[in-house]
C-alpha positions as CSV (number, residue, x, y, z in Angstrom):
1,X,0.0,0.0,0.0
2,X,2.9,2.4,0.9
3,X,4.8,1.4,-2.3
4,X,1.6,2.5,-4.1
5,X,1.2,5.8,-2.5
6,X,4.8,6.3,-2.8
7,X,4.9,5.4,-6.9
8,X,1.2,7.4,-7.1
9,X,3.0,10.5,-5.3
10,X,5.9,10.3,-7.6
11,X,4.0,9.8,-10.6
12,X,1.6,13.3,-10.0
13,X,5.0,15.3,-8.9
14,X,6.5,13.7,-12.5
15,X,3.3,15.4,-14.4
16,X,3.1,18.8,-12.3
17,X,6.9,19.2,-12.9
18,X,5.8,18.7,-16.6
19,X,3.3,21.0,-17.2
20,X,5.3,23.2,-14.8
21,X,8.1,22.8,-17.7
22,X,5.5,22.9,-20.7
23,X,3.3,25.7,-19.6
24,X,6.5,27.9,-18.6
25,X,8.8,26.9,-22.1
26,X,5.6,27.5,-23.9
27,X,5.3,31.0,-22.4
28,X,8.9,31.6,-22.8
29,X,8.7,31.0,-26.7
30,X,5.4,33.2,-26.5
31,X,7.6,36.1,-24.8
32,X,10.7,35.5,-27.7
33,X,8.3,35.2,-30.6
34,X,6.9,38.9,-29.3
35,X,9.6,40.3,-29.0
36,X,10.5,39.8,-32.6
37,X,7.4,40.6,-33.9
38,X,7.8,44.3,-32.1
39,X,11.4,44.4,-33.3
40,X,10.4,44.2,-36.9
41,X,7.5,47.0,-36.3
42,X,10.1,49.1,-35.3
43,X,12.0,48.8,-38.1
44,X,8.9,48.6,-40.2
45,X,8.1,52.0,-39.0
46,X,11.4,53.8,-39.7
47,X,11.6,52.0,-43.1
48,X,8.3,53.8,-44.0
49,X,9.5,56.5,-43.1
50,X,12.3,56.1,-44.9
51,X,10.7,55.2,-47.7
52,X,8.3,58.3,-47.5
53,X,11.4,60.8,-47.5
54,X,12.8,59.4,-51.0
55,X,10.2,60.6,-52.8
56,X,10.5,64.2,-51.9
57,X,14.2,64.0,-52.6
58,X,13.5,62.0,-56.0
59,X,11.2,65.1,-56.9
60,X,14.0,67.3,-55.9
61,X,17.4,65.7,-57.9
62,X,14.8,64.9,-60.9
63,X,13.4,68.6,-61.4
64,X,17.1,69.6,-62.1
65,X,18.1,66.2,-63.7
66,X,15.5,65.9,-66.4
67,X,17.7,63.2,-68.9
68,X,18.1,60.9,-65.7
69,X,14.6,59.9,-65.8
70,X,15.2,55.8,-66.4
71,X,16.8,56.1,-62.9
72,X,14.5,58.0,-60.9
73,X,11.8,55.1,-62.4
74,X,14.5,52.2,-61.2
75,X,14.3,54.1,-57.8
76,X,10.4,54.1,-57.8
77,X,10.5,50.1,-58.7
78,X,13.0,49.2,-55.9
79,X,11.2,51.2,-53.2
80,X,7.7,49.8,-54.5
81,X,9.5,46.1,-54.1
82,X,10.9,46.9,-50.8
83,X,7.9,48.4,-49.6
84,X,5.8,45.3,-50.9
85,X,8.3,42.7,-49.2
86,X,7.9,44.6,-46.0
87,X,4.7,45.2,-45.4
88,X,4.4,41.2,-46.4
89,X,7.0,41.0,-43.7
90,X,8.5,38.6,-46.3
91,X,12.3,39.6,-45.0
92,X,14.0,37.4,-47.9
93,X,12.4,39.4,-50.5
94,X,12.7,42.4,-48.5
95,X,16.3,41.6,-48.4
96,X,16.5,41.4,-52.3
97,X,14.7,44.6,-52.9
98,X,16.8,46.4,-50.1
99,X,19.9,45.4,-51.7
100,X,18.7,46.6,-55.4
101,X,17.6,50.0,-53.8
102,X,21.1,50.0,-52.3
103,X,22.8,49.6,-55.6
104,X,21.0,52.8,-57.2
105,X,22.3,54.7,-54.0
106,X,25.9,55.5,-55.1
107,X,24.4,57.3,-58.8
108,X,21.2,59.1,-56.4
109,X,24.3,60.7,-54.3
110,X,26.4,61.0,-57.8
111,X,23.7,62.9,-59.2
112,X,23.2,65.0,-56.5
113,X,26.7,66.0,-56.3
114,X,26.9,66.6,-60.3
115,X,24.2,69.4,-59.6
116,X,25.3,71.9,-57.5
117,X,22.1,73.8,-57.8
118,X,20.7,70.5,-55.7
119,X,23.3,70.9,-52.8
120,X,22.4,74.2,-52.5
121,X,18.7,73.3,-52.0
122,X,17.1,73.6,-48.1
123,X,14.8,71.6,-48.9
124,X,17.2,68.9,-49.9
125,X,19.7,69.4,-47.4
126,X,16.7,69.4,-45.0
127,X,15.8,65.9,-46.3
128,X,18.7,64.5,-46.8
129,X,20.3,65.5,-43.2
130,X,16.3,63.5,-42.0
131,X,16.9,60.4,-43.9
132,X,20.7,60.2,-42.4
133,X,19.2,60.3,-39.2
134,X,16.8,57.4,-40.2
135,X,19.5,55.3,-41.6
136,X,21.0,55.3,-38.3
137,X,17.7,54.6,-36.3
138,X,17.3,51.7,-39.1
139,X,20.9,50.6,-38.4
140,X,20.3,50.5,-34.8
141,X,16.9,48.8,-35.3
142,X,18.0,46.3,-38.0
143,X,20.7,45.2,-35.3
144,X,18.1,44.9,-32.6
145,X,15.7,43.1,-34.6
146,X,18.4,40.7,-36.1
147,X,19.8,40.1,-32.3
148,X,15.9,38.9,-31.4
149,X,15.5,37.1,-34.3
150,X,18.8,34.8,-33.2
151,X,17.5,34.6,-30.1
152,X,14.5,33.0,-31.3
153,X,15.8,30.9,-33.8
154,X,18.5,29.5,-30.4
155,X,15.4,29.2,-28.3
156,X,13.2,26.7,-31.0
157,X,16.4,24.7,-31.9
158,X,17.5,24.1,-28.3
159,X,17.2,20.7,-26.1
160,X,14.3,20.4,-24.8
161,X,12.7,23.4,-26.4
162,X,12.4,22.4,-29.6
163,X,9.8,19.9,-28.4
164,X,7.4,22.9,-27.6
165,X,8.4,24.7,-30.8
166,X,7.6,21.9,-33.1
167,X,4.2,21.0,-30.9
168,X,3.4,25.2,-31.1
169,X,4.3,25.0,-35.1
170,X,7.8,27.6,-34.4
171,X,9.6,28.1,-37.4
172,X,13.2,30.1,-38.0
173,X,13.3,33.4,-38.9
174,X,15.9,35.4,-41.2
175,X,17.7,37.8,-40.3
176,X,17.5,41.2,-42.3
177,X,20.8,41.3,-44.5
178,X,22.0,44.9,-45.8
179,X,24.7,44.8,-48.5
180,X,28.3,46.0,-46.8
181,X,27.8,48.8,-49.9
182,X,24.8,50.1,-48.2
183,X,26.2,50.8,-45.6
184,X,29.6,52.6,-47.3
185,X,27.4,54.5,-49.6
186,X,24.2,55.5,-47.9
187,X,24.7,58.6,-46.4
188,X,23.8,61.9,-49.4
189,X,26.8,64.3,-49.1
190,X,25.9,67.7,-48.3
């Protein structure tokens, strides 16, 4: 009879210890999974506004650079892709269009810089010194959001975790990838 009690006893301390251990890795993955979701609306939100500052300086460089008009259009494209991927929050093709909106960023600060009359604009320098300042918020962002994303993707691969993971339907996340030219290039000379 005592046996019984005894293996009765051990067997309901067994099960509370494992919901103990499944409710709180559950929770835990909950938390992680949050906390990149709200990384990648922060970044979402200066990337708008980002992407709501080119224009203005696309109207600007393309009133006194009339002939570079097939740029200013690849310009439009890449942002429109980029701004598709990320509201999609589809980071790999986010990534892509990032990196073919970084490209046209060397010849956007070339062409400013072949038209003086361009520099001399405040209303460009105006822009120009704002979207510096949300590069740098996006740099910031883009490393806190890729710093919770590999926490996440460490959390749902771990032993015993990944139990919970595959039971809650976790999957990886990718990191956002800027092109090392992107970041050498970015910033509009003024």
């Amino acid at each position: 009879m005592v046996v019984v009690l005894f293996i009765g006893f051990f067997s309901l301390l067994l099960a509370g210890v494992g919901m103990l251990w499944f409710y709180t890795s559950w929770n835990r993955l909950v938390s992680l999974e949050l906390n990149v979701d709200n990384a990648w609306a922060s970044y979402e939100s200066d990337v708008m506004m980002k992407f709501q500052t080119l224009p203005d300086l696309h109207e600007i460089v393309k009133g006194f650079a009339q002939h570079e008009i097939a740029f200013f259009e690849q310009l439009f494209i890449a942002r429109q892709a980029a701004s598709g991927a990320l509201l999609a929050k589809n980071v790999g093709d986010f990534n892509k269009a990032q990196s073919a909106l970084a490209q046209l960023t060397p010849r956007f600060n070339a062409l400013s810089e072949a038209y003086p009359e361009v520099k001399a604009d405040t209303h460009f320098l105006d822009l120009s010194r704002r979207l510096v300042r949300i590069e740098e918020r996006l740099a910031d962002r883009r490393e806190f959001y890729n710093s919770e994303v590999t926490i996440w993707n460490k959390a749902i691969q771990m032993i015993p975790t990944f139990i919970i993971a595959a039971v809650k339907g976790s999957q990886q996340r990718e990191l956002i990838d800027v092109p090392d030219y992107y970041h050498q290039d970015y910033k509009i000379q003024f």
